[in-house]
TORLOMI-348019 format. One line per 10 residues: number of its first residue (from 1); for each residue x, z, y of C-alpha. Coordinates in nm, 2 decimals, always signed. Example, Ala and Ser with C-alpha at 12.3 -4.5 7.8 and 13.67 -1.06 7.14 Angstrom:
2
1) +1.23,+0.78,-0.45  +1.37,+0.71,-0.11
This chain:
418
1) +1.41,+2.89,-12.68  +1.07,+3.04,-12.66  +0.76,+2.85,-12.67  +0.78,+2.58,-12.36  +0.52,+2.72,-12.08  +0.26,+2.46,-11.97  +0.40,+2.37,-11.61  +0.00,+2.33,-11.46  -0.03,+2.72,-11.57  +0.32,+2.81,-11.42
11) +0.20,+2.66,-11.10  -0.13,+2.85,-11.13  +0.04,+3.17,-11.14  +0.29,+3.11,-10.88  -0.03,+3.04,-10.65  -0.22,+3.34,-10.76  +0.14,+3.56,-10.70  +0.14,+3.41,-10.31  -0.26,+3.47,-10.26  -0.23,+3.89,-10.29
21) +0.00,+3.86,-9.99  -0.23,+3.55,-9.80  -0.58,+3.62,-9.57  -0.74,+3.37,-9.77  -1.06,+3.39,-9.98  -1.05,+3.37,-10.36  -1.27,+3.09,-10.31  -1.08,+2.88,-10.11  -0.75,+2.95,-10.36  -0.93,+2.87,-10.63
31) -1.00,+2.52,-10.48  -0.64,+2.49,-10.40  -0.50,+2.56,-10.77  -0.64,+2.23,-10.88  -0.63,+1.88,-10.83  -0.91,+1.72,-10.63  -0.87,+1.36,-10.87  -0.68,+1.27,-11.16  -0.69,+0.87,-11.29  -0.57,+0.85,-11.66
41) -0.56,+0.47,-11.79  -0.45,+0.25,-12.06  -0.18,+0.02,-12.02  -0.17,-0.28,-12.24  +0.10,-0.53,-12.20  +0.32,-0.81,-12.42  +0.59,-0.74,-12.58  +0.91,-0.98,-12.53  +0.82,-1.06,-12.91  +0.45,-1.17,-12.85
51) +0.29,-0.82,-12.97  +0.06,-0.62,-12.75  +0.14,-0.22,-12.73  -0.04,+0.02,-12.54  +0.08,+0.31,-12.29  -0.13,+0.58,-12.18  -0.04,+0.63,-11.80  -0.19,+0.91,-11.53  -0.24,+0.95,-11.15  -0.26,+1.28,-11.00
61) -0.39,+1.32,-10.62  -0.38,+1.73,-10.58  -0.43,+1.78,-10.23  -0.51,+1.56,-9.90  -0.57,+1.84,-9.65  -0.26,+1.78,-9.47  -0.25,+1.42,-9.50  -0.23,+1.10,-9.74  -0.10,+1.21,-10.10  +0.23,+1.19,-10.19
71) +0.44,+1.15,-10.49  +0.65,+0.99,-10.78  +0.63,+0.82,-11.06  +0.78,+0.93,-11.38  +0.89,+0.72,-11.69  +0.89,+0.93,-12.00  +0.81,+1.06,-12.34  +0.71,+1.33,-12.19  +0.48,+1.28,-11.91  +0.13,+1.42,-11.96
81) -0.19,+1.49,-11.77  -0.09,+1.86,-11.74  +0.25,+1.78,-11.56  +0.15,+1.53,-11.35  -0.15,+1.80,-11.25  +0.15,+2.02,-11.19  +0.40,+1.84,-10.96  +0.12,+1.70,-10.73  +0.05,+2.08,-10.69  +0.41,+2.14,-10.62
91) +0.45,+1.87,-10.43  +0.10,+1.94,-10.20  +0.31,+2.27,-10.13  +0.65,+2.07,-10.14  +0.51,+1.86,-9.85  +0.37,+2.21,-9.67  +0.67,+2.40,-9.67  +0.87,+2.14,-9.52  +0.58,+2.10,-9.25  +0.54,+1.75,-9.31
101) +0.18,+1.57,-9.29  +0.12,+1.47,-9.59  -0.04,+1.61,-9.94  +0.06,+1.60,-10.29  +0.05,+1.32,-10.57  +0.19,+1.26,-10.86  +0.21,+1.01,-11.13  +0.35,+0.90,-11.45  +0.35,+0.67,-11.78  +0.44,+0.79,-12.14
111) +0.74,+0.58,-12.18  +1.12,+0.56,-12.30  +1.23,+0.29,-12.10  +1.53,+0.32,-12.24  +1.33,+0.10,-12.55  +1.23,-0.15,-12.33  +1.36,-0.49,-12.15  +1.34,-0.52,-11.82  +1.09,-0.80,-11.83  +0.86,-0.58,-12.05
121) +0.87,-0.27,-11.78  +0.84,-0.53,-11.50  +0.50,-0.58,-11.65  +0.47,-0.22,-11.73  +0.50,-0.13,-11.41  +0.26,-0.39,-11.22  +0.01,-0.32,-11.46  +0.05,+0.03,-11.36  +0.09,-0.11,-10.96  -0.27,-0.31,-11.07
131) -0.48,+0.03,-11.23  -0.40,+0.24,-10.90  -0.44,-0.01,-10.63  -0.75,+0.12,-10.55  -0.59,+0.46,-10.50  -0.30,+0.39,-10.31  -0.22,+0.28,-9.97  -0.02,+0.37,-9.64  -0.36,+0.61,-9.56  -0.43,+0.74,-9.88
141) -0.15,+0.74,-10.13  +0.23,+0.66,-10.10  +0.39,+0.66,-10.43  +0.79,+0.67,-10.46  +1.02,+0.69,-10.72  +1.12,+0.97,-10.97  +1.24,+1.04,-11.32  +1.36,+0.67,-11.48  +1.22,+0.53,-11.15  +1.42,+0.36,-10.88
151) +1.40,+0.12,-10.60  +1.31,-0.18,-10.84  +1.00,+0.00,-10.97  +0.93,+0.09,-10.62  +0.99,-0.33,-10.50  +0.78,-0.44,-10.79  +0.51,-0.22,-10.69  +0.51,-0.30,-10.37  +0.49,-0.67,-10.45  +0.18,-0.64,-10.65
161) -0.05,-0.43,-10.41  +0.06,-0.68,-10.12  +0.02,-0.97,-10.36  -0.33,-0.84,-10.46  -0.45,-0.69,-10.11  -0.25,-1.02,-9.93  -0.10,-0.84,-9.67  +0.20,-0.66,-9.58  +0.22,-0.29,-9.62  +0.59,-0.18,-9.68
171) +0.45,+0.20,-9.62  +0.22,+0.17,-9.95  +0.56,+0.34,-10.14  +0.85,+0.47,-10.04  +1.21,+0.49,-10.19  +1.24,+0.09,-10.19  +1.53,-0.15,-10.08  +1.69,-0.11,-9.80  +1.57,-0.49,-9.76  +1.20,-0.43,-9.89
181) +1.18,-0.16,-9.61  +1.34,+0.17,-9.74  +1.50,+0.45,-9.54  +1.92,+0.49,-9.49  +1.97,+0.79,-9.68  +1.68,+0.80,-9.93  +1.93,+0.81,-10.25  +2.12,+1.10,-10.14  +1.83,+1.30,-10.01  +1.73,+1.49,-10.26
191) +2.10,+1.59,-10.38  +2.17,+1.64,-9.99  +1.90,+1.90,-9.97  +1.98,+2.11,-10.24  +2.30,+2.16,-10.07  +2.16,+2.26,-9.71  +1.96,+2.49,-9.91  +2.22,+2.62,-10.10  +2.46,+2.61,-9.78  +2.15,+2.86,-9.58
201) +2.12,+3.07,-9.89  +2.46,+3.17,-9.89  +2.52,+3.23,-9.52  +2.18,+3.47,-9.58  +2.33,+3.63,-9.87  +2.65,+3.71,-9.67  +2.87,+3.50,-9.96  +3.10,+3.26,-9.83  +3.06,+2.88,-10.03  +3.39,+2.79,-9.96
211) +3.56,+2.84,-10.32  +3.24,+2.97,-10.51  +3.19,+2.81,-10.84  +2.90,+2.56,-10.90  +2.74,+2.46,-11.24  +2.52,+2.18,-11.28  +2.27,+2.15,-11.50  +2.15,+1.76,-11.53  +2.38,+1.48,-11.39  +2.13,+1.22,-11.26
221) +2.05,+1.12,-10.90  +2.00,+1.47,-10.75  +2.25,+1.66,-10.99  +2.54,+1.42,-10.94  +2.49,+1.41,-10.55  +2.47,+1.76,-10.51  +2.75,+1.81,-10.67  +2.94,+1.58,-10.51  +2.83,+1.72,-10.14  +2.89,+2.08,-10.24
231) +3.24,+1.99,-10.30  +3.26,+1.86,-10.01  +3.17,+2.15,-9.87  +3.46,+2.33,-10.01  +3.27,+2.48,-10.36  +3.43,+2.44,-10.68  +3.22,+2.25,-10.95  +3.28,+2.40,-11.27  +3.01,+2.25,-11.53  +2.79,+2.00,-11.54
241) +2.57,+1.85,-11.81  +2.36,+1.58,-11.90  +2.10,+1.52,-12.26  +2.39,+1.47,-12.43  +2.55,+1.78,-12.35  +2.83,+1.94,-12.09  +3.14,+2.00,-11.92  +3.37,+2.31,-11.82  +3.69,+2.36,-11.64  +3.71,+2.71,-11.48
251) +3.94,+2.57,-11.22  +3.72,+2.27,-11.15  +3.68,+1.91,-11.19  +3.60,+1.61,-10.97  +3.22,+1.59,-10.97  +3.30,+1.18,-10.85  +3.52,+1.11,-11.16  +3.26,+1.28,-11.40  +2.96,+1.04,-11.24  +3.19,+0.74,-11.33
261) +3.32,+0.89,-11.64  +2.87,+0.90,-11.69  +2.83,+0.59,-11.58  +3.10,+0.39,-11.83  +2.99,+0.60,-12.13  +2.66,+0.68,-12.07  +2.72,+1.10,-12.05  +2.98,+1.32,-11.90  +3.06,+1.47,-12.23  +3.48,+1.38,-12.24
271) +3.56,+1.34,-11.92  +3.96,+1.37,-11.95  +3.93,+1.68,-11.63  +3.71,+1.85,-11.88  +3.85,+2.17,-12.10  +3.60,+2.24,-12.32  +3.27,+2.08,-12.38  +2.91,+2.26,-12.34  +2.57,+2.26,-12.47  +2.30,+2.24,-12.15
281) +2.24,+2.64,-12.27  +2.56,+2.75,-12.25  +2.59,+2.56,-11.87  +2.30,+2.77,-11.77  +2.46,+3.07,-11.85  +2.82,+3.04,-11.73  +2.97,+3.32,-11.50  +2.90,+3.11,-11.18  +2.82,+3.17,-10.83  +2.57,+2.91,-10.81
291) +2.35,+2.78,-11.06  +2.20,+2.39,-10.97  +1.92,+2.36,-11.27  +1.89,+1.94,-11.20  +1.70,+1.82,-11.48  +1.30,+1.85,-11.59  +1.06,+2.16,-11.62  +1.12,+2.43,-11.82  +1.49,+2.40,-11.83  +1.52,+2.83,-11.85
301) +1.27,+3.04,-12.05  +1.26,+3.41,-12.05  +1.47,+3.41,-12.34  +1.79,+3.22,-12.16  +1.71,+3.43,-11.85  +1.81,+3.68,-11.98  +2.16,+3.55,-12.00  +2.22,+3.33,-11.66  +2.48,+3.50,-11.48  +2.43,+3.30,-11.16
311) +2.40,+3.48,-10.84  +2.26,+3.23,-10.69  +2.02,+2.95,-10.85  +1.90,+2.63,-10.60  +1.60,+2.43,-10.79  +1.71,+2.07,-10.74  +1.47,+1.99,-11.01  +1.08,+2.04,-11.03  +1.00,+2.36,-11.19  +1.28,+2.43,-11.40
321) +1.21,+2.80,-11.46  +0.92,+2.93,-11.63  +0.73,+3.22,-11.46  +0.83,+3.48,-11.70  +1.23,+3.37,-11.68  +1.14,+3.41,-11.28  +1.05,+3.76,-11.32  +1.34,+3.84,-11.56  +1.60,+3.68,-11.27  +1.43,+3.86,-11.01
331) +1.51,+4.22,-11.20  +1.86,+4.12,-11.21  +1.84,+4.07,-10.81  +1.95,+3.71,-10.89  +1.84,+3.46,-10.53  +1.64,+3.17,-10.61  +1.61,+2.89,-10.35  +1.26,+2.74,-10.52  +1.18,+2.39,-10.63  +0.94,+2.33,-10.31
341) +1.22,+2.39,-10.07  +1.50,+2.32,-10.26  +1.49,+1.95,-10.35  +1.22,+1.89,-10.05  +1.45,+1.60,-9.93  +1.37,+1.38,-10.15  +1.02,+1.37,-10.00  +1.11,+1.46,-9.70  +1.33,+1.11,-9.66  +1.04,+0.96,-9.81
351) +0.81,+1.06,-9.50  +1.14,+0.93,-9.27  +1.11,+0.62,-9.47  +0.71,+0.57,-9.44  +0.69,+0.68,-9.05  +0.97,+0.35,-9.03  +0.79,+0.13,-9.21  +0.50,+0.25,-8.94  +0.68,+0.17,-8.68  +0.88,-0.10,-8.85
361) +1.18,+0.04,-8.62  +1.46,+0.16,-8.88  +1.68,+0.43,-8.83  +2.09,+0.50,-8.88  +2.18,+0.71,-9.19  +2.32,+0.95,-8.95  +2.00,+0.97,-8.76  +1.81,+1.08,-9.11  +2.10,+1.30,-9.22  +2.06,+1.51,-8.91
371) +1.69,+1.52,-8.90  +1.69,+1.61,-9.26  +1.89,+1.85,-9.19  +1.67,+2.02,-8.95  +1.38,+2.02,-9.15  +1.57,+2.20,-9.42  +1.70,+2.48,-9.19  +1.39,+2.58,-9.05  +1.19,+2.58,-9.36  +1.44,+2.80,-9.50
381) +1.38,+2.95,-9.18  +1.04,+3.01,-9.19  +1.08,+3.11,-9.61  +1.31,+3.44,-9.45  +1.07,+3.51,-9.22  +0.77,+3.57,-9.49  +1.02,+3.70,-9.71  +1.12,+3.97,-9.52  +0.79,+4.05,-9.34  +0.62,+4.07,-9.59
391) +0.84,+4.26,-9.78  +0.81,+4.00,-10.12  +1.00,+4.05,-10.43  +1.12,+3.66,-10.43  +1.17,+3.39,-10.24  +0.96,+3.18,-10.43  +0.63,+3.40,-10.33  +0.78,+3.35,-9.97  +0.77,+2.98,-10.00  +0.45,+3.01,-10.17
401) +0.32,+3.22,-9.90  +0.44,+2.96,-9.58  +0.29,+2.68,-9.76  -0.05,+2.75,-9.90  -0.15,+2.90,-9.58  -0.06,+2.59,-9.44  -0.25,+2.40,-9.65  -0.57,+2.63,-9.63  -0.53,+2.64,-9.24  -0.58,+2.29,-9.28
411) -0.85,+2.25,-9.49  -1.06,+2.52,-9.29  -0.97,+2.39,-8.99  -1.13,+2.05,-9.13  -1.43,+2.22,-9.21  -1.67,+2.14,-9.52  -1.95,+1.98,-9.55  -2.17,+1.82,-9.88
C-alpha cells in the first residue's frame, strides 16, 4: 500500500474536479470545500476501576445551506479532525444528491470501544451527548449513528439532551429504537441502498445481475446487508471480508450463514461454505463483476487499483478510494457508483426517521422501503443525466456535479449578508 491519502484533501479534489464543469464562481467553491464549524473537546470520564482517562472527541458541521446538519458518530482509533472535516463534506453533498433538505455533519471520538465496558462508554458517550448540546438539535444538528455506533449510543444521547434541555425532542438524532422513536427500516437502509444502486448501474450498463458475482469488502451493517439483498436479487456472493481477513468460493456462499458464522466467532474467516481464505487485498482484486468496498476510507490506493478487476464497484462505504486509485479505475473503463449516492440510504432513512419523529406519525417498513427506493432511482437518475450531458469521464464528477450545484443554488438563493 502506498502512503494513505488524507480523506479532507481527497474530498477537496473531487470538488475542484466537479467545479470546471459547474457555473459557479471560484469564490463561492472555495467556501464550499470547507467546513463552516468544527468543535474539538476533551472528554474525561472514570474508569470502572476509579481512574480518570481522557478522550479527544470532534464535531464537524460542513454545510447548512440546504438545511439542519446531518451526520454520524464514529467510535475509533482512528477518528481525527481531518476525517470528520471530510465526511460532513461528503455527507453535505450525500444529503444533496439525494435531494433531501438537510446539510452535512459529522462527528467522532478517538476510541476502541472494543477496550471498554459498557458502563464506561455509557459515560463516554453522554459526556460526548453533554459537550455538543449546544450544537445539536431537531433545527440545527441531528446526529445518528455510524462506525461502532448503534441505536444504544443514539438512545443514550437522546436521553441526555432531553434530560438536560427537559423536553422531549426524539428528532434531536436519528437511527434510535424503534421504541425511543426510530424509523422501520433504518438498519437495513444503508445495505438496501447500495443494492438499488448497484441494481440501476447494471440495468445502465446493459449487464444482467442475475448470476454476476459479488465480492464484499467489510462485513458490518452495510456490507452484510448488502450482501444479503443482492442475493436476493439473484447475484452470486463470492468473497467477503472483515479486519480479520476473508472468504472465497467461486461458486458462492450463503452471505446469511457467513453473518452468523461472524457473529459466533467474531469474523467470517472459517465459515465451513468457504474454499479458501483471503486477505481484504486479495478480495479487492478478485475477478468479479461487482466490487462492494464496505469498510472505512482509503480501502484502495493507486497501487491496488491497479489490480481490481471489478467491472463494476458500488461505494457502500465513505470514501473508500483514494483520488489517484479513481483515476487509475477510470482508465480501465471500470463503473463506479460513488459513496454520495451509493450508501445515501443510510441518511436518507435517517431524514424518513426525523420527518416521523416531526410528525410523531410512524410509518410501515414497506412504506420506507418504497420511498427509499424512489429516492435512490432518481438520483441515479439525475447522476446519468450530468453524466452524459456533460460528457464527464466518471460518475463520481456527475454526482459531484448534481450536488454542489445544489448546494450553491441554495446558498445564493439565501443571499449573504455581514
Amino acid at each position: 500500500m502506498s502512503e494513505e491519502a488524507n480523506p479532507f484533501e481527497s474530498l477537496q479534489s473531487q470538488i475542484d474536479d466537479a467545479a470546471a464543469y459547474l457555473d459557479v464562481g471560484d469564490d463561492v467553491i472555495e467556501r464550499l470545500k470547507h467546513p463552516e464549524r468544527v468543535l474539538e473537546t476533551n472528554l474525561t470520564i472514570e474508569r470502572d476501576d476509579g481512574t480518570l482517562e481522557r478522550f479527544k472527541a470532534f464535531r464537524s458541521q460542513f454545510n447548512g445551506d440546504r438545511g439542519p446538519y446531518k451526520g454520524g458518530i464514529r467510535y475509533h482509533p482512528q477518528v481525527s479532525r481531518d476525517e470528520v472535516k471530510a465526511l460532513s463534506g461528503w455527507m453535505t453533498y450525500k444529503t444533496a444528491i439525494v435531494d433531501i433538505p438537510l446539510g452535512g455533519g459529522k462527528g467522532g471520538i478517538v476510541v476502541d470501544p472494543d477496550d471498554y465496558s459498557e458502563a464506561e462508554l455509557e459515560r463516554l458517550t453522554r459526556s460526548f451527548a453533554k459537550e455538543i448540546r449546544p450544537m445539536i438539535g431537531a433545527d440545527r444538528d441531528v446526529p445518528a449513528p455510524d462506525v461502532n455506533t448503534g441505536q444504544r449510543e443514539m438512545n443514550w444521547i437522546k436521553d441526555t439532551y432531553e434530560t438536560l434541555e427537559n423536553t422531549t425532542e426524539p428528532g434531536v438524532i436519528t437511527g434510535k429504537a424503534l421504541d425511543s422513536g426510530g424509523s422501520e427500516g433504518r438498519v437495513e437502509a444503508t445495505g438496501r441502498s447500495t443494492v438499488l444502486a448497484a441494481r440501476e448501474a447494471f440495468d445502465y450498463l446493459d449487464k444482467d445481475l442475475q448470476g454476476a458475482t459479488v465480492a464484499v469488502q467489510g462485513y458490518g451493517n452495510a456490507g452484510w446487508i448488502a450482501a444479503k439483498l443482492i442475493d436476493e436479487m439473484g447475484a452470486t456472493v463470492v468473497a467477503a471480508s472483515d479486519s480479520s481477513g476473508g472468504i472465497h468460493n467461486p461458486d458462492g456462499f450463503d452471505p446469511v450463514g457467513a453473518k452468523q458464522h461472524k457473529n459466533e466467532t467474531g469474523s467470517v474467516v472459517g465459515y465451513d461454505e468457504s474454499e479458501e481464505e483471503l486477505t481484504n487485498d486479495e478480495v479487492l482484486t478478485l475477478d468479479v463483476d461487482l466490487l462492494i468496498p464496505a469498510a472505512l476510507e482509503n480501502a484502495i490506493d493507486e497501487d491496488l487499483a491497479k489490480d481490481v478487476n471489478a467491472d463494476v464497484v458500488v461505494e457502500a462505504a465513505n470514501g473508500p478510494l483514494t483520488p489517484a486509485a479513481d483515476d487509475v479505475l477510470e482508465e480501465k473503463d471500470v463503473f463506479i457508483v460513488p459513496d454520495i449516492l451509493a450508501n445515501a440510504g443510510g441518511v436518507t432513512v435517517s431524514y424518513f426517521e426525523w420527518v416521523q419523529n416531526r410528525q410523531r406519525f410512524y410509518w410501515s417498513e414497506e412504506r420506507v422501503n418504497d420511498e427509499l427506493e424512489t429516492v435512490i432511482v432518481d438520483a441515479f437518475d439525475a447522476l446519468v443525466e450530468a453524466y452524459e450531458e456533460n460528457d464527464l469521464e466518471n460518475p463520481r464528477t456527475a454526482a459531484y456535479v448534481v450536488a454542489i450545484q445544489r448546494v450553491a443554488d441554495a446558498f445564493e438563493e439565501a443571499g449573504s449578508w455581514p
